[in-house]
C-alpha positions in Angstrom: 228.6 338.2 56.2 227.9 336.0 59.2 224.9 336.3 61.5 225.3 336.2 65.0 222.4 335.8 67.9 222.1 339.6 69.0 222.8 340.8 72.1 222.4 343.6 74.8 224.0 344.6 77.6 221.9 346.8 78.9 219.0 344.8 79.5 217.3 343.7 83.3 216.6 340.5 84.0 214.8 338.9 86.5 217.0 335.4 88.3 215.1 333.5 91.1 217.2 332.7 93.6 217.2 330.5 96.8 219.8 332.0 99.4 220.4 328.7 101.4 221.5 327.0 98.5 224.1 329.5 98.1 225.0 329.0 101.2 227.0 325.6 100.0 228.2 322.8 102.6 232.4 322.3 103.2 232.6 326.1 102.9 233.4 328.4 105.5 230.2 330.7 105.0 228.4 327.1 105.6 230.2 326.6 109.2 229.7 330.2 109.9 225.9 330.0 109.0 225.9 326.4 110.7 227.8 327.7 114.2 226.0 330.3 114.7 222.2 329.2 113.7 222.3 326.1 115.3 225.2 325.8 118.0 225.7 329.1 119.5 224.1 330.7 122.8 223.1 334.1 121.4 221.3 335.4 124.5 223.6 337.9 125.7 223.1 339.3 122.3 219.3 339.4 121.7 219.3 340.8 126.2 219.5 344.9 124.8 217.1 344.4 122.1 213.5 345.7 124.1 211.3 346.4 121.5 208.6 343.5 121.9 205.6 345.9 122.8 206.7 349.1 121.0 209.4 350.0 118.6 210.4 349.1 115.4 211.5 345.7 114.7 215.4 344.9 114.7 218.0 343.3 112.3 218.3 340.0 113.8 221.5 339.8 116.2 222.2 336.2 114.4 222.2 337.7 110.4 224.5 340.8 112.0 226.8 338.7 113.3 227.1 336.4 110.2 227.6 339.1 108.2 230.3 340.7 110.2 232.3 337.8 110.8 232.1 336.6 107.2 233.6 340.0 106.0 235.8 340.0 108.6 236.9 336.5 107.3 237.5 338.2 103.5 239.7 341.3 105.4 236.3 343.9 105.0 236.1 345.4 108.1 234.8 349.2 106.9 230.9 349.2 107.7 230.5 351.0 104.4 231.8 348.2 102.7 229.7 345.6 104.5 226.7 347.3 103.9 227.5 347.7 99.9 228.4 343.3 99.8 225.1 342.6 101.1 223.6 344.6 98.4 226.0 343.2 95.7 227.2 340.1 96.9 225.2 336.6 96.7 227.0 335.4 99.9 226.3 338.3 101.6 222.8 338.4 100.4 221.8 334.6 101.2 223.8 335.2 104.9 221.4 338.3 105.7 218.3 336.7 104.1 218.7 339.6 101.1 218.8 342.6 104.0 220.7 345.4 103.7 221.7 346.9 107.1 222.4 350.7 107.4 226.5 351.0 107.9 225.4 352.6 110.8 223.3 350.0 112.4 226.2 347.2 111.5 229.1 349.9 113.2 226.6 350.3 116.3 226.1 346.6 116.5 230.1 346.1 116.7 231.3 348.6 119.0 228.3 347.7 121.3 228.5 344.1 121.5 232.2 344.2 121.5 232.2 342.8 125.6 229.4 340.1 124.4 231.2 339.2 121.4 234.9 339.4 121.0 235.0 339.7 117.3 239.2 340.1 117.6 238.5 336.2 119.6 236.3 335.1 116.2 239.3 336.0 113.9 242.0 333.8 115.6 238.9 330.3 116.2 240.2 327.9 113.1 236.7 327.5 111.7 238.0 326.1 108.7 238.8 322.8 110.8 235.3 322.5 111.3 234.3 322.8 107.7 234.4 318.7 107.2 
């Protein structure tokens, strides 16, 4: 009878992994990461945050919003379902820096910010032009 190398399943293994190089260039996660990191004016975001002497710390405004508009660019728009891609998914994961935002905190970050940040604007910008 013929041997084979065995095999489980149901075993945990430990992977080392660097998120920015999963973040890969000529993609769009890569121009979202890129736009908004480096060429974006995000102080009318970060203005409401007021937790420098007292508080606990926030998600940054920049991951949220890379997050958010990178679901939004795959059709997820459910909070619930954000929140379960950056515990699941390696894009999502390497985007937030491997942090999990609360649905609610990602759902409170939209519907407040939604004067600061026309997220219906974001879905119509041809991004993918600026990939190359």
């Amino acid at each position: 009878m013929a041997k084979f190398k065995h095999y489980d399943y149901n075993q945990m293994s430990m992977v080392v992994i660097n998120y920015l190089e999963q973040i890969q260039p000529g993609t769009f996660e890569f121009a979202l990461h890129y736009l908004i990191s480096e060429k974006l004016d995000l102080s009318a975001i970060h203005k409401p945050y007021k937790n420098d002497t007292e508080g606990r710390p926030a998600y940054d405004p920049a991951i949220l919003l890379k997050i958010i508009l990178f679901a939004y660019s795959k059709g997820i728009t459910s909070s619930r379902e954000i929140q379960w891609c950056c515990e699941t998914n390696i894009i999502f994961k390497a985007l937030s820096c491997d942090t999990v935002p609360h649905f609610t905190t990602i759902a409170h970050f939209i519907s407040s910010r939604a004067q600061a940040i026309p997220f219906k604007h974001w879905m119509r910008l041809p991004i993918r032009s600026m990939l190359f």
